[in-house]
N, C-alpha and C positions, 0 to 999 in steps of 0.2 A: 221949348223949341230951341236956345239955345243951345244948352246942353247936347242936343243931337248936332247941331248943324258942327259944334266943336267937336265931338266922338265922329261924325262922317267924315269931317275936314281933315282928321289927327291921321283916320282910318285911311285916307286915300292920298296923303299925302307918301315922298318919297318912292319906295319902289314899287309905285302903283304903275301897273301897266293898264293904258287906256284901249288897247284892241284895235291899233290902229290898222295892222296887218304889215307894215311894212317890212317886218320880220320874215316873210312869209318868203318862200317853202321852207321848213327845216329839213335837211338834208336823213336826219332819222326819224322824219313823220310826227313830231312832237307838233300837235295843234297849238304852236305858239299863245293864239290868242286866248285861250280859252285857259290852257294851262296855266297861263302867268301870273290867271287874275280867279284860281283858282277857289281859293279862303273866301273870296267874296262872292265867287258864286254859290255855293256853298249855303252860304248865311242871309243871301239875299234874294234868293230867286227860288223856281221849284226845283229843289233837291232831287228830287226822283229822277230828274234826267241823267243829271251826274253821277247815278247810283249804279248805272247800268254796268253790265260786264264790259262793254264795247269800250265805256269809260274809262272803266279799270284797266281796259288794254290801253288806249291812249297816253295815261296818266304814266303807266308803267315804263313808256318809250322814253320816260323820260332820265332811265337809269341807262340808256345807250346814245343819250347825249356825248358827241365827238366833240362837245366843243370846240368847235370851226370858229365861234366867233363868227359865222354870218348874221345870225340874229340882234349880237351885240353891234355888230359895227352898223346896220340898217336900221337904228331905235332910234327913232328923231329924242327921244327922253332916256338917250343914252344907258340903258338900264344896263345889268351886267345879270343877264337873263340866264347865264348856266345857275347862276346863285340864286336867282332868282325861284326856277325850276325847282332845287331841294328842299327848298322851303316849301314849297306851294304842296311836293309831292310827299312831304313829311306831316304836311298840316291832312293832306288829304286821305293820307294812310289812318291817322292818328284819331280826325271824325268816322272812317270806316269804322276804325273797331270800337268805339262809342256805342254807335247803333245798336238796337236792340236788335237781337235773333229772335229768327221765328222758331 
């Protein structure tokens, strides 16, 4: 039980974004909350939601991030969420093609 509570603790620490929303609206549609904390939705929830094309479209919006810096300047946890973004959309491209084909 340790061992997890140390891998969950390591996993969620730093540039974990919590979904608080106060990021919210992104000016080019990027579902802030859901994109940020993408990698662990991913691994921790049902998958199949986030598999969908609609996904795909959302996730994608995240390559016409204007970095305005609204989202960063409105993150009570400060986060630096354009950077945040390429990660999350790098990790998510990365498990797509993982996937098995049917």
């Amino acid at each position: 039980m340790r061992r997890v509570i140390a891998r969950d603790r390591a996993e969620l620490a730093g540039d974990f974004c919590r979904g608080c929303g106060y990021c919210l609206p992104c000016p080019a549609g990027i579902p802030i909350s859901q994109a940020a904390r993408m990698s662990l939705l991913l691994r921790r929830t049902l998958v199949s939601r986030f598999l969908t094309d609609e996904w795909k479209r959302d996730m994608a919006k995240i390559r016409e991030c204007q970095k305005c810096g609204h989202c960063r300047e409105q993150c009570p946890d400060e986060l630096d969420t354009p950077s945040l973004f390429k990660m999350m959309l790098a990790d998510y491209e990365e498990f797509l093609e993982k996937l098995p084909q049917d």
